[in-house]
N, C-alpha and C positions, 0 to 999 in steps of 0.2 A: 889642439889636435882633435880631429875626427875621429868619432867614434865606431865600431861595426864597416870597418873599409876593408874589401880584398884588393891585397897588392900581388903584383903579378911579375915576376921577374928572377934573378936569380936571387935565391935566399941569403944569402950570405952577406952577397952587397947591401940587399935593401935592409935586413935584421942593421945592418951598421947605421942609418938613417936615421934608425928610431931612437929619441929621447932615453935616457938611461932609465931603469924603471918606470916605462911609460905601457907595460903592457904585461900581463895576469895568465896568458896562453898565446902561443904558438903552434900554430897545424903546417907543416911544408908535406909536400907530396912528391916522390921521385923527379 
């Protein structure tokens, strides 16, 4: 997995993509 990537989409779907414990923070914006 890539490190330091913006994903762009709707959060909910993409957060479900990601590896389970594959990630330390999360920032979504309206």
């Amino acid at each position: 997995m890539k490190t330091n990537v913006i994903i762009q989409g709707n959060a909910l779907e993409e957060l479900k993509k990601l590896p389970e414990k594959s990630i330390n923070m999360c920032m979504t914006s309206p």
